[in-house]
C-alpha positions in Angstrom: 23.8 42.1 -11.6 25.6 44.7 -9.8 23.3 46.2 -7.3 26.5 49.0 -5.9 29.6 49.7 -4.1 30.3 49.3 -0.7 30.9 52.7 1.4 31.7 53.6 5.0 32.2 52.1 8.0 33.1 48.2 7.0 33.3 45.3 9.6 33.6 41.4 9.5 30.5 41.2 10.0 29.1 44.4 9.1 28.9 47.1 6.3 27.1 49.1 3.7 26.9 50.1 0.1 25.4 52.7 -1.9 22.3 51.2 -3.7 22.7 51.7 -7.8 19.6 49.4 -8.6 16.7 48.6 -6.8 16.8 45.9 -4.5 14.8 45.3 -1.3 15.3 44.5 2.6 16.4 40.7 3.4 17.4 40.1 -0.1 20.7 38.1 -0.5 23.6 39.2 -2.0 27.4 38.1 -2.9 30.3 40.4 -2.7 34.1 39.4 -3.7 36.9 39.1 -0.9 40.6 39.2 -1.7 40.9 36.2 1.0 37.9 34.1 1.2 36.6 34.6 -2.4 32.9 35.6 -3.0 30.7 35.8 0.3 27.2 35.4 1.2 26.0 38.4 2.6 21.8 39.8 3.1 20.5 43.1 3.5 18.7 43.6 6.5 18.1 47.5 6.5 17.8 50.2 3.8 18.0 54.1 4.4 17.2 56.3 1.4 18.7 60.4 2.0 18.9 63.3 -0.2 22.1 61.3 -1.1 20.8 58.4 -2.5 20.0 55.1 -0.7 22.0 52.8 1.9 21.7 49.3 2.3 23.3 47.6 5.5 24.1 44.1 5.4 25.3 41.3 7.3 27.6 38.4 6.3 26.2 35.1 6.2 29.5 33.2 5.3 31.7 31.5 2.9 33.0 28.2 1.9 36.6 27.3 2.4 39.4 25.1 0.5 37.7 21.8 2.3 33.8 22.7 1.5 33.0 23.9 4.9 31.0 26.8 5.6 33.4 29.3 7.9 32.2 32.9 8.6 34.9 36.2 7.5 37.1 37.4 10.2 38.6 40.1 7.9 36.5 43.2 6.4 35.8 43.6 2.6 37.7 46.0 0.7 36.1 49.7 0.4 34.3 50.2 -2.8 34.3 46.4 -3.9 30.8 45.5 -6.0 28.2 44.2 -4.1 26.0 41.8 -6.9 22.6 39.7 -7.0 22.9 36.8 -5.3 22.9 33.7 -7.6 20.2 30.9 -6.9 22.8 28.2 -6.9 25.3 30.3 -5.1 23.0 30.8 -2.2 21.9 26.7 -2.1 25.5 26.3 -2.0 26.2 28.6 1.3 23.4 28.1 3.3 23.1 24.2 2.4 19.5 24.5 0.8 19.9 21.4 -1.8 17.0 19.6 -2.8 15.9 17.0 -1.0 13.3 14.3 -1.7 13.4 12.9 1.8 12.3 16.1 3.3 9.2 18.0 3.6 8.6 20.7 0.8 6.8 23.7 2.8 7.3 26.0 0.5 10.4 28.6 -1.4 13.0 31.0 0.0 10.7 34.6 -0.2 12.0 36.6 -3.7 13.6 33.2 -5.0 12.7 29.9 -6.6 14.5 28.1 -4.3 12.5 25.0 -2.9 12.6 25.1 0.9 12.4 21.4 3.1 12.4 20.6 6.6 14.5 17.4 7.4 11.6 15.1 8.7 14.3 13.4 10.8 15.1 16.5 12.6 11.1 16.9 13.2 11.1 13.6 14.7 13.4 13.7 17.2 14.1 17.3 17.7 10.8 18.9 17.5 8.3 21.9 16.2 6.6 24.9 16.6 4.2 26.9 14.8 3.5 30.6 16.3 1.6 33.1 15.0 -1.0 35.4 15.8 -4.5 34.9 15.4 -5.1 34.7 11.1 -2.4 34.7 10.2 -2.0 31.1 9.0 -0.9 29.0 11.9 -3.5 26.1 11.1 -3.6 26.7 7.2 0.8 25.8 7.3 0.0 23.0 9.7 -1.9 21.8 7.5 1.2 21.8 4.6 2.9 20.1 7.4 0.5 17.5 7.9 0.3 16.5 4.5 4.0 16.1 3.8 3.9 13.9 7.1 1.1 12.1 6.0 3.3 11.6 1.9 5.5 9.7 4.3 3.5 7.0 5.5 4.4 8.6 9.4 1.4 8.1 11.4 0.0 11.2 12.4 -2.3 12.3 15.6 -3.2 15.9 16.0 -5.0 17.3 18.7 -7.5 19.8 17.4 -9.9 22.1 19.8 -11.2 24.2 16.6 -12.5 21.1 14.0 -10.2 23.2 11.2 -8.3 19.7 9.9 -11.5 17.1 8.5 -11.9 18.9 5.8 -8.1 17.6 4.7 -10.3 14.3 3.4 -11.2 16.7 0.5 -9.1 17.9 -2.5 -8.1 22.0 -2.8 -9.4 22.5 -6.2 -9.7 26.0 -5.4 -6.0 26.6 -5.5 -5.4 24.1 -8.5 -3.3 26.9 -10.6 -1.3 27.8 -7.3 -0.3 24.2 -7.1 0.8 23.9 -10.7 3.1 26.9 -10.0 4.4 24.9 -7.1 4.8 21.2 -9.0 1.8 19.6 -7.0 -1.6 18.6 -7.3 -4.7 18.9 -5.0 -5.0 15.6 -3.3 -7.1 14.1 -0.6 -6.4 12.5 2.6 -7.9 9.9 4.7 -8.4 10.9 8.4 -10.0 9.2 11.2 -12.0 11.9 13.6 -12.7 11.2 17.1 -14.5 12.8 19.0 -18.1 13.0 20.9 -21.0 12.3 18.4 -23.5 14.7 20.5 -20.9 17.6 20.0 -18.9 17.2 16.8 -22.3 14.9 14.4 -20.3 12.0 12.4 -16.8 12.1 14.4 -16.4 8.4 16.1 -17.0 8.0 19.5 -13.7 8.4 21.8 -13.5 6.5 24.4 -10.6 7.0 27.4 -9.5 3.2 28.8 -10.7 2.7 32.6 -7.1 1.0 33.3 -6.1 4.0 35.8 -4.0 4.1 38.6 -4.9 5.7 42.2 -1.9 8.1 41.4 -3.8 9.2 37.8 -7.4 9.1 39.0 -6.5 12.3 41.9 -4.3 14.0 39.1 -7.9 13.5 36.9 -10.1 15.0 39.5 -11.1 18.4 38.5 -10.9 19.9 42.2 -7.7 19.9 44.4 -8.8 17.6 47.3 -7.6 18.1 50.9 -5.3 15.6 52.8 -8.0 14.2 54.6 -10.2 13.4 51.7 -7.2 12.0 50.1 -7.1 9.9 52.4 -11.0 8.4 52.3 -10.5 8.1 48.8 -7.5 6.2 49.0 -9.7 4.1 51.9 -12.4 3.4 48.9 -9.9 2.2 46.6 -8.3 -0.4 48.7 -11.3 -2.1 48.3 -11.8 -2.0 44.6 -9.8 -4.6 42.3 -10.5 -2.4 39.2 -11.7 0.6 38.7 -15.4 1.4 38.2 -16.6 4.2 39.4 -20.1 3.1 40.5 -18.3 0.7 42.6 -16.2 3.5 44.2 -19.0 5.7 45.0 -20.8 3.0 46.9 -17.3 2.3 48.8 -17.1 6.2 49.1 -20.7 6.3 50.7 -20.1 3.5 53.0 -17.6 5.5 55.1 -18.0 7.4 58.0 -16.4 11.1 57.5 -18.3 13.5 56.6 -15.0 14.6 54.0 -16.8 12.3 51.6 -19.6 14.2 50.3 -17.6 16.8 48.3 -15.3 13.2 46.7 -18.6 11.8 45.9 -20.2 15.2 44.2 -16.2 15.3 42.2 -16.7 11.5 41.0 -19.8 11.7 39.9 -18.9 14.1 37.9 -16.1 12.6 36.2 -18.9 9.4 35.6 -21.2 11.5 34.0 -18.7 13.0 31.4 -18.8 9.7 29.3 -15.4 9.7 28.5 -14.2 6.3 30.3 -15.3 3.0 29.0 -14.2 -1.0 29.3 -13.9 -0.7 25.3 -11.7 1.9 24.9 -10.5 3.6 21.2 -7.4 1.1 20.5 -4.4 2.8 20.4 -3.1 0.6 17.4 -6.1 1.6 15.8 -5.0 5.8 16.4 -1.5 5.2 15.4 -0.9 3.2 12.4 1.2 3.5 9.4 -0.3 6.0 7.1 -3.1 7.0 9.5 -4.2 11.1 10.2 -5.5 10.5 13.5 -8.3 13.8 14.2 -8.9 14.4 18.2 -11.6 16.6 17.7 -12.7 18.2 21.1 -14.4 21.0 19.4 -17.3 22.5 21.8 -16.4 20.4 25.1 -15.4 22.4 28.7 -12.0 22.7 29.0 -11.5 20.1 32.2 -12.8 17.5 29.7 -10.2 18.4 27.0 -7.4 18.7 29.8 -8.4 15.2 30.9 -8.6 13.5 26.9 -5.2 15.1 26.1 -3.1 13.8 29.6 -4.4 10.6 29.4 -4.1 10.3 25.6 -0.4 11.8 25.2 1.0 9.8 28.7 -0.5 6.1 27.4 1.1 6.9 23.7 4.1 8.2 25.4 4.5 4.9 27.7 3.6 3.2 24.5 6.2 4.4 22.3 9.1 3.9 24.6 8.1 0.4 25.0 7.6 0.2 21.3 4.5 -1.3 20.8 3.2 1.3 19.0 5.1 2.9 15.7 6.9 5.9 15.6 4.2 8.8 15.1 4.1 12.5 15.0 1.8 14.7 17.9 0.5 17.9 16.2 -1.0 20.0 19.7 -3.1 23.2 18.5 -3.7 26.1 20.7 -1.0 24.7 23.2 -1.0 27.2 25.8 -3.9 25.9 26.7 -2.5 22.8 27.5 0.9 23.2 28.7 1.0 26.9 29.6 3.9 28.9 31.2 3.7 28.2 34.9 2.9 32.0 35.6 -0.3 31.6 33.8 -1.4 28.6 36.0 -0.8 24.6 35.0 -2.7 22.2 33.2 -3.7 18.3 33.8 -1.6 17.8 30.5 1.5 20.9 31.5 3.4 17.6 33.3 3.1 14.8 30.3 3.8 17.9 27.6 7.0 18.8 29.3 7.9 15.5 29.3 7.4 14.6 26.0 8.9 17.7 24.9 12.4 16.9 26.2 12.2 13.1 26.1 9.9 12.0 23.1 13.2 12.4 21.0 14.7 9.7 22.0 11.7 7.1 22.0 11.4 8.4 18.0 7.7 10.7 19.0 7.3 13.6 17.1 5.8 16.9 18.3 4.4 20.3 16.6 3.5 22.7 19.1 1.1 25.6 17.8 0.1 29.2 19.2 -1.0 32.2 19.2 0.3 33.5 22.7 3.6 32.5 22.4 4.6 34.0 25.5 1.9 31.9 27.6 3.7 28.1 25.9 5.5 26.6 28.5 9.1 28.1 28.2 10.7 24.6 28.5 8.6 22.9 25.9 8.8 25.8 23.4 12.9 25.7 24.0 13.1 22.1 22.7 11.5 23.3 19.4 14.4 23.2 17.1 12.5 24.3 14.4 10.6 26.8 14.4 7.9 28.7 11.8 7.3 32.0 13.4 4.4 33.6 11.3 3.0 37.3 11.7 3.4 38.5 15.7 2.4 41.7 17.3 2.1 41.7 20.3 5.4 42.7 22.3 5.6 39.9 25.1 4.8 37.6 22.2 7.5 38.4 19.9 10.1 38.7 23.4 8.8 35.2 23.9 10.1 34.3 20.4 13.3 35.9 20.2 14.4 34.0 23.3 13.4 30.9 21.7 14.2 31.2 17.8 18.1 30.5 17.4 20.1 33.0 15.1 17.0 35.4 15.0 18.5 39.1 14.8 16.6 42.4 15.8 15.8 43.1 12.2 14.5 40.2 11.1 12.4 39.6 15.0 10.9 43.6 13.5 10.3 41.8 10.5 8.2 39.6 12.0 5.4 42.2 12.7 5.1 42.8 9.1 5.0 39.7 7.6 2.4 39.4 5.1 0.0 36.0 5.2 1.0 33.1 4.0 5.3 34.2 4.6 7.3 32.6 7.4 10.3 33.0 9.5 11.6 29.6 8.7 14.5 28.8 12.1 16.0 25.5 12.3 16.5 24.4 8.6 20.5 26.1 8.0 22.1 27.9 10.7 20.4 31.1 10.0 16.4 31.9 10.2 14.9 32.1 5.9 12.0 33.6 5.1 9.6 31.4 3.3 6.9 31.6 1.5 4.3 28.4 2.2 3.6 26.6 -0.6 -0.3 26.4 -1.6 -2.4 23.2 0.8 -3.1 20.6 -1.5 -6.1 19.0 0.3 -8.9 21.3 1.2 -8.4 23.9 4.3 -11.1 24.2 6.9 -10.1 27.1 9.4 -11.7 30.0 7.4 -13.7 32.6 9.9 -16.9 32.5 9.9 -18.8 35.7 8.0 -21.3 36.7 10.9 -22.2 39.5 8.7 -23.6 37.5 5.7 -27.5 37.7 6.4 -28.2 34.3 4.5 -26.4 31.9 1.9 -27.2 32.4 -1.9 -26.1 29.1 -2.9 -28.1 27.3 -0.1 -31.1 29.5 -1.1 -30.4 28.4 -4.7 -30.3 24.8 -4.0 -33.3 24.8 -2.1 -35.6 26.7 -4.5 -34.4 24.5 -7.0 -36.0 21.1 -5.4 -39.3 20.3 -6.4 -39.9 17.7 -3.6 -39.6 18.5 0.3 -40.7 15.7 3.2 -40.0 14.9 6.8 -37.9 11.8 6.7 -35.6 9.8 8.4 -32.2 9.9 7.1 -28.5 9.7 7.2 -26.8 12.5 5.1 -22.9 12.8 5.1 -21.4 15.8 6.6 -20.5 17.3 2.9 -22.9 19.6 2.3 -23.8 21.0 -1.4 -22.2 23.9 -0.8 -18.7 22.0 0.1 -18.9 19.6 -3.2 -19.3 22.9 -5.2 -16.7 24.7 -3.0 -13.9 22.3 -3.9 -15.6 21.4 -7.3 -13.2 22.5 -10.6 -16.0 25.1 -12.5 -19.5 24.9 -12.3 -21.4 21.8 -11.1 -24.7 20.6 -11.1 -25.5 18.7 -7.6 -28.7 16.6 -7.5 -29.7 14.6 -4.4 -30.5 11.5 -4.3 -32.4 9.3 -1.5 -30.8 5.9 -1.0 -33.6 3.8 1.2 -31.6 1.9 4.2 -31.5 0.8 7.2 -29.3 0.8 10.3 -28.9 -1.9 11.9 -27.8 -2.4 15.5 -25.5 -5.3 15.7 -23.6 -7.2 18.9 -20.5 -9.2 19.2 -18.1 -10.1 21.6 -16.8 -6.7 21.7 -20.6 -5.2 22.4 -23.2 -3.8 20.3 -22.2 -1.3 17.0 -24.2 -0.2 14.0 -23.8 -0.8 10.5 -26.0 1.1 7.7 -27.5 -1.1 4.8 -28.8 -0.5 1.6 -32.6 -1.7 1.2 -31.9 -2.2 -2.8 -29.4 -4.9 -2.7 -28.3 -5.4 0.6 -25.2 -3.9 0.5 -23.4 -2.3 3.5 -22.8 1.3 2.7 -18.8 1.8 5.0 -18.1 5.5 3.5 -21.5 7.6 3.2 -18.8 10.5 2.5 -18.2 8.7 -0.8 -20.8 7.0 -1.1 -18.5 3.6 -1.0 -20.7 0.3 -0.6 -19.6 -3.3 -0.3 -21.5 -6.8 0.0 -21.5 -9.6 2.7 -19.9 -12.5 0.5 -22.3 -15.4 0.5 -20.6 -18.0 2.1 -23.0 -20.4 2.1 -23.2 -21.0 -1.7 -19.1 -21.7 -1.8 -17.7 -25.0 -1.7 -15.7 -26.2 1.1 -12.5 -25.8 -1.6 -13.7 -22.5 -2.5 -13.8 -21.5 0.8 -10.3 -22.7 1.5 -9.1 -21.0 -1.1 -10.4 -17.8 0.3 -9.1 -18.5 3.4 -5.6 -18.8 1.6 -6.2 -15.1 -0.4 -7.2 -13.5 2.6 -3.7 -14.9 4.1 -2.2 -13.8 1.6 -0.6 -16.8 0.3 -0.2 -17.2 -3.2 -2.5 -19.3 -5.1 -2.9 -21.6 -8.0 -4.7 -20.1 -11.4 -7.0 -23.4 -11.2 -7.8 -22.6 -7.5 -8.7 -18.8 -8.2 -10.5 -19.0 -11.1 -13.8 -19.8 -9.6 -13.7 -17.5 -7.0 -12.2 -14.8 -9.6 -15.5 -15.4 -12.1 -17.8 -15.0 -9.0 -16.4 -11.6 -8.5 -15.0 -12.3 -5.0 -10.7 -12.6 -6.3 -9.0 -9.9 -8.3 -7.8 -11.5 -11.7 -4.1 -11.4 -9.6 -5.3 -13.6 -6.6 -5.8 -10.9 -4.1 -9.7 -10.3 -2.4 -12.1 -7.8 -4.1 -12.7 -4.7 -2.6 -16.3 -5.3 -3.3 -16.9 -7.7 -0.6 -16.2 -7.5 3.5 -14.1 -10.2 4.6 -12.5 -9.0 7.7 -15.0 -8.3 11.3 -18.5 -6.3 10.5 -17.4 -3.9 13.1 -14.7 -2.7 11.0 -17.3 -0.9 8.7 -19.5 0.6 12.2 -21.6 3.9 11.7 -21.6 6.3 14.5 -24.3 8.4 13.2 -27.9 8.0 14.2 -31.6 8.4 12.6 -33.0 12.1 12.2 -36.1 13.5 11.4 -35.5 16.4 8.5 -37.8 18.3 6.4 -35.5 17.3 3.6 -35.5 18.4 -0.1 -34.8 16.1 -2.5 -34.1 15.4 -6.5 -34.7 11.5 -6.6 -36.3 9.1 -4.1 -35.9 5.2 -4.6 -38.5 2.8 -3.3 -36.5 -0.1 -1.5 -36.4 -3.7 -2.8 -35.8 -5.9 0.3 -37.7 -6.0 3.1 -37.0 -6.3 7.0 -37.3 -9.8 7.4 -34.6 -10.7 4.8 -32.0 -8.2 5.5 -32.3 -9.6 9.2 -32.0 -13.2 8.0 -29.2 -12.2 5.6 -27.3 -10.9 8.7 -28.1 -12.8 10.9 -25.3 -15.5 9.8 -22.4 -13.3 10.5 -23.6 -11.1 13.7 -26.3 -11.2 16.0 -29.2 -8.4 15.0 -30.4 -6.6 17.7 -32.4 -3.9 16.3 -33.9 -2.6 12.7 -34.5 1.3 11.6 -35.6 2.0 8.6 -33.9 5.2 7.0 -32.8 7.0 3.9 -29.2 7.7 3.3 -28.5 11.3 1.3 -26.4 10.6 -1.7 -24.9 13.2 -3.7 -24.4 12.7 -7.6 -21.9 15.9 -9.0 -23.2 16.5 -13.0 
């Protein structure tokens, strides 16, 4: 379609045409030259006069004899037609085929062009997300996160706002949005850490003990002088490992009185509960297919500072010794943790920095996200190759981002200020910054603002005048709430509630004591409350030695005989193809620990079942696989959707 005629002042680069249909700013057009055949060009300004309307454009470039890309040295020809960019003709240019491999984040804005980021290129050459506050920094993460997550890439993101657990949940709401897009709502399975008395249901992270002298003063959260670096340095001589009760005793032992602000400093790092002798495994955080939540919603900043340096520098030391696989860091809020040194330096400024410009080469990932731009470390924002620059007002902000953003040009950096949400400037991708809009999430998103205006919730209101039964009880309820299931639910649903009795049980092993939760009907051990997911403790004891050889072989993996499975397969604990039922635990009781405890609610309720087993057996039961330290009888909240 021929949008008009080129008039005035034409350069290589440069030149404008008298508008004959309606078209709009950043739109992409192709206009013929006598030398280099059709070119890619995009209007970046439009003027209307009493004359009419101008559009200015710039040239983008053309593709030569040998399929390279090459940009016009020579001007177009005065009056020439300037047409409608073609879909394929644009692919073509800027190189935007479609590619399986990558990461689908959304289409080109105006066009149904698909739009992916080359995952290797996040890998090794790194991210950022910047945006002011609402205007969808966490909500494209999150698109992010899930085409990272398609890819089996393990995945650890350091969240200070709790906006990424609800990804475990499906995004019915937007089910029509993702039809338009090809996709389907779809959950994930993360893994949240965090502190149980802050965050309820996140598992308890624990920071490894195994510092050096070095780490422990970078650690302290007060700049100590030379003098009582040197007492502390005294005390540690003396210590093989270190514990910190076992320093404060060598701390009070010595003779200057430079101690007593050291002691007051370590005490306090004791008391933040963060350091253990069984620390959260590292293999366990980063694993193939694993979303990794650090949740340190609610804690003081010094705490948060300390989990993220130590977290990021033992992964980083990690990874270039491979031990652990290649993974991808997503840092929220990040000038907060590695801010530009006029704004003062963080605990974690040091490891960030060095991650930024060396975790390339050791195959570690990293997405760096904020809202004040202009307060990110300069040199970790500059190694961000890619770049999603969402809407940005504020002017040191969007200087920030100019410097940083390769190609950007001063319309499209004005641009920025107006974006609407849910559209990108996408740099990084082709040689020239695209705007995008973000395709729909598919699993749920959790970082909407809270409404402090809403005087009370109708649909809790609802829910609770429509139980009949309301008692103090002991119970365990998941962290869904009613709302939630109807929230993500497709139409209307009825929810009723259902009370499971249970108990938790305190166990001990080797590694120390855990809990696990179990059903007072059949014994069961209930590993996703969430789901409401229960499996059984195979009863070994009625198996024959062959039978138990044989599943010994299956959980091996070793391929078996039909004669050898078929017993084992009738009794429920084989798959008809040889492999172990997911009805059963076979691997360490531990794996399928509760970090919740017992509390007392005045809770409402639909159903409530009597339980079937009592104390004495469940003990006896479990008592052949781990050692049962304690007994709480409970109630576990089950949802049933009707």
């Amino acid at each position: 379609m021929i949008l008009g005629h080129i008039v005035g002042k034409i350069t290589p680069t440069d030149f404008s045409f008298k508008l004959e249909k309606e078209t709009k700013k950043f739109e992409y057009v192709q206009v013929y030259h006598q030398v280099y055949d059709y070119v890619l060009c995009q209007v970046v300004d439009i003027e209307r006069t009493d004359n009419g309307s101008i559009a200015k454009c710039k040239t983008i470039g053309y593709k030569d004899k040998d399929g390279k890309v090459k940009y016009t040295r020579m001007p177009f020809d005065s009056g020439v037609e300037v047409l409608e960019a073609e879909d394929d003709f644009i692919k073509d240019i800027i190189k935007l085929e479609d590619d399986d491999k990558g990461s689908f984040i959304g289409k080109l804005e105006g066009r149904d062009i698909k739009i992916f980021l080359d995952m290797n290129k996040l890998l090794t050459k790194h991210c950022a997300v910047l945006a002011k506050s609402g205007a969808g920094k966490s909500y494209s993460v999150g698109v992010l996160a899930e085409e990272i997550l398609d890819r089996k890439i393990p995945l650890l993101i350091i969240d200070p706002h709790g906006e990424y657990s609800k990804m475990r949940f499906e995004n019915t709401k937007e089910k029509e949005r993702l039809e338009k897009y090809g996709l389907k709502p779809q959950a994930y399975d993360v893994k949240e850490y965090g502190d149980p008395k802050v965050n309820e249901g996140v598992i308890p992270l624990k920071l490894t003990k195994d510092i050096t002298n070095s780490e422990l003063i970078h650690l302290l959260p007060a700049k100590l002088s030379s003098t009582q670096v040197g007492v502390l340095y005294s005390a540690l001589k003396n210590i093989e490992q270190l514990n910190f009760n076992e320093l404060l005793l060598e701390l009070e032992r010595d003779e200057s009185s430079a101690k007593w602000s050291i002691i007051n400093v370590i005490e306090y790092l004791n008391n933040l509960n963060i350091f253990s002798d069984s620390p959260t495994s590292y293999s366990e955080l980063i694993a193939p297919g694993n979303c990794s939540i650090i949740n340190v919603k609610g804690m003081p900043p010094d705490i948060q500072e300390i989990i993220v340096y130590k977290l990021c520098k033992d992964l980083f030391e990690l990874r270039k010794s491979n031990k652990i696989p290649p993974f991808f860091l997503i840092l929220e809020e990040a000038h907060n943790f590695c801010p530009e040194r006029s704004f003062g330096e963080s605990k974690s400024s040091k490891i960030l920095r060095t991650i930024a410009s060396e975790g390339r080469k050791f195959g570690m990932g990293f997405c760096v996200i904020s809202q004040r731009p202009a307060r990110v470390d300069k040199s970790v924002l500059s190694q961000c190759t890619t770049q999603l620059v969402m809407k940005v007002t504020n002017p040191n902000d969007l200087k920030a981002i100019s410097n940083s953003v390769e190609g950007i040009t001063a319309e499209s950096e004005s641009e920025v200020k107006n974006l609407p949400i849910g559209s990108a400037l996408v740099s990084g991708v082709v040689d020239i910054p695209l705007f995008v809009n973000i395709r729909p999430r598919k699993s749920m998103h959790g970082g909407e603002a809270v409404n402090i205006l809403e005087e009370e919730d109708k649909d809790v209101m609802e829910e609770i005048k429509s139980f009949e039964k309301k008692d103090m009880l002991p119970v365990i309820k998941p962290r869904t709430s009613v709302k939630d299931i109807k929230l993500v639910a497709d139409g209307e649903v009825e929810v009723k509630t259902k009370l499971i009795p249970a108990a938790l049980l305190t166990c001990a092993d080797k590694e120390g004591e855990f809990k696990v939760l179990v059903e007072l009907l059949d014994g069961s051990v209930v590993v996703d409350k969430e789901k409401y997911l229960t499996k059984k403790l195979p009863d070994v004891n009625s198996l024959t030695s062959n039978e138990l050889a044989v599943l010994k072989k299956a959980f091996a993996k070793q391929a078996l005989d039909d004669d050898e499975a078929a017993n084992l397969i009738e009794k429920g604990y084989l798959n008809d193809d040889g492999s172990l039922s997911d009805d059963y635990i076979f691997s360490k009781l531990r794996s399928n620990a509760i970090y919740e405890d017992v509390e007392f609610l005045s809770m409402s309720y639909d159903d409530k079942l009597e339980p079937v087993l009592s104390e004495e057996t469940v003990k006896q039961k479990f008592s052949k696989v781990t050692d049962v330290k304690g007994f709480k009888k409970c109630f576990v909240v089950k949802y049933e959707v009707r």
